[in-house]
C-alpha positions as CSV (number, residue, x, y, z in Angstrom):
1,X,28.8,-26.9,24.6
2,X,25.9,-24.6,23.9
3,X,22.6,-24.2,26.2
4,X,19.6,-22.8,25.2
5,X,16.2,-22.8,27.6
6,X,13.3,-21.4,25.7
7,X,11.0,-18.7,27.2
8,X,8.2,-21.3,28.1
9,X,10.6,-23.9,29.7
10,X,11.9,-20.5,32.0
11,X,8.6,-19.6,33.0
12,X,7.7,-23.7,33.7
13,X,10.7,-23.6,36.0
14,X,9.8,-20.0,37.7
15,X,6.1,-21.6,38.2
16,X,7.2,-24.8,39.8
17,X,10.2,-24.2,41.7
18,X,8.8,-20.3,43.1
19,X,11.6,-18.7,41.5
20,X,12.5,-15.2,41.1
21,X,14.6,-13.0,38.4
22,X,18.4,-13.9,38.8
23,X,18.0,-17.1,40.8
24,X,19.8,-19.7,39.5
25,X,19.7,-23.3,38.1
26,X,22.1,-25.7,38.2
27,X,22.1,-29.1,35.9
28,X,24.2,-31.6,36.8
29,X,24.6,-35.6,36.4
30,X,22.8,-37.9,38.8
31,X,22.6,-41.5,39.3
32,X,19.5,-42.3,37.7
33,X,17.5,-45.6,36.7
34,X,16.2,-43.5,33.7
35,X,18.5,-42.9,30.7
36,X,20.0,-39.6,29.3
37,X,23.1,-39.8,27.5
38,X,24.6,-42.1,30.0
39,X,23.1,-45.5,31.0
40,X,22.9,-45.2,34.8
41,X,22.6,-41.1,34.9
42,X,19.8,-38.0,34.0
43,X,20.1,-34.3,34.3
44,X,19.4,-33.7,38.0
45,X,18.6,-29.7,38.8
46,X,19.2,-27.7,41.8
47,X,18.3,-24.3,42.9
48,X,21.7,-22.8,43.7
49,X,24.5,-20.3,43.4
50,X,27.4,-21.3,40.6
51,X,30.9,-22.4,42.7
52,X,32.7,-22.7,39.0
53,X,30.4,-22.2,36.3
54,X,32.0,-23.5,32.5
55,X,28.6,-23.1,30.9
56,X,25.6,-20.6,31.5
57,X,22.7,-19.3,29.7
58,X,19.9,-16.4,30.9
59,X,16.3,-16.9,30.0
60,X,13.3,-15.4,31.5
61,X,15.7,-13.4,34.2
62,X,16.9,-17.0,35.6
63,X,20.4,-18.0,35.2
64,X,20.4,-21.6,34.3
65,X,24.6,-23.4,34.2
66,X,26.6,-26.0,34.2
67,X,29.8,-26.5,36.8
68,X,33.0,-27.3,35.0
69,X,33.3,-31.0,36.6
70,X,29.9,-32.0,35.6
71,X,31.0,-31.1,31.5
72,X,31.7,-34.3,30.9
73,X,28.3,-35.5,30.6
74,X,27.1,-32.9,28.0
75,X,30.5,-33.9,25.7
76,X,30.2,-33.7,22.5
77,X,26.5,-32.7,22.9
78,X,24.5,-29.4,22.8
79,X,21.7,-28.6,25.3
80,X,18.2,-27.4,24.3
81,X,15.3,-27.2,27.6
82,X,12.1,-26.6,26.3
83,X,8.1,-26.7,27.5
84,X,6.2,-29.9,26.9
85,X,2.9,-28.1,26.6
86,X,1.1,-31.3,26.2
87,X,3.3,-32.8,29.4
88,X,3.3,-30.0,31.1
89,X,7.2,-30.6,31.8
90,X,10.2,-29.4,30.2
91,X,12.3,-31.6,27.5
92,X,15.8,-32.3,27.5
93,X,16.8,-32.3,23.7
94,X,20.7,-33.4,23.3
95,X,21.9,-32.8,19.8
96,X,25.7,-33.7,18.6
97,X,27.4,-30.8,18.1
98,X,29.5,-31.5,14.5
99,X,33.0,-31.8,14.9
100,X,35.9,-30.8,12.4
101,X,39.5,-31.8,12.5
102,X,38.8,-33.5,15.7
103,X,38.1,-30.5,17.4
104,X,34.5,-29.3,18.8
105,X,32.4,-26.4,16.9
């Protein structure tokens, strides 16, 4: 799985949640009425320290991851968290990531 956050996203995330270079962001699945990939869950995040990181990305001097046991909602997908400049939010943008001989790229 690959996750990218784009400068402006970082800086969104720094402005709203008062953070500071090499705090951390955690995404994980939560039960949600809203849809993401799963009916019934979203990307939830959470200002903390990674326990067992399997996926991290730096941008903007915050550390943004993914614990091992929450992989299974991002399988088979890659993870793109940009600025919605005319939300004023960040976007989740999944994108399949191509598969050859069964096995993930």
């Amino acid at each position: 799985m690959i996750m990218t956050v784009s400068p402006e996203a970082s800086a969104w995330f720094r402005r709203e949640l008062g953070l500071q270079d090499k705090d951390y962001i955690r995404l994980f699945p939560r039960y949600s009425s809203g849809g993401g990939l799963h009916p019934g869950f979203s990307l939830g995040i959470a200002n903390e320290r990674p326990a067992r990181p399997a996926v991290e990305t730096e941008a903007g001097g915050i550390v943004f991851y993914m614990e091992e046991q929450d992989l299974w909602y991002m399988e088979g997908y890659s993870l793109a968290i940009e600025y919605s400049k005319a939300e004023d939010d960040i976007e989740y943008n999944y994108k399949p990531v191509a598969v050859a001989g069964g096995v993930q790229e």
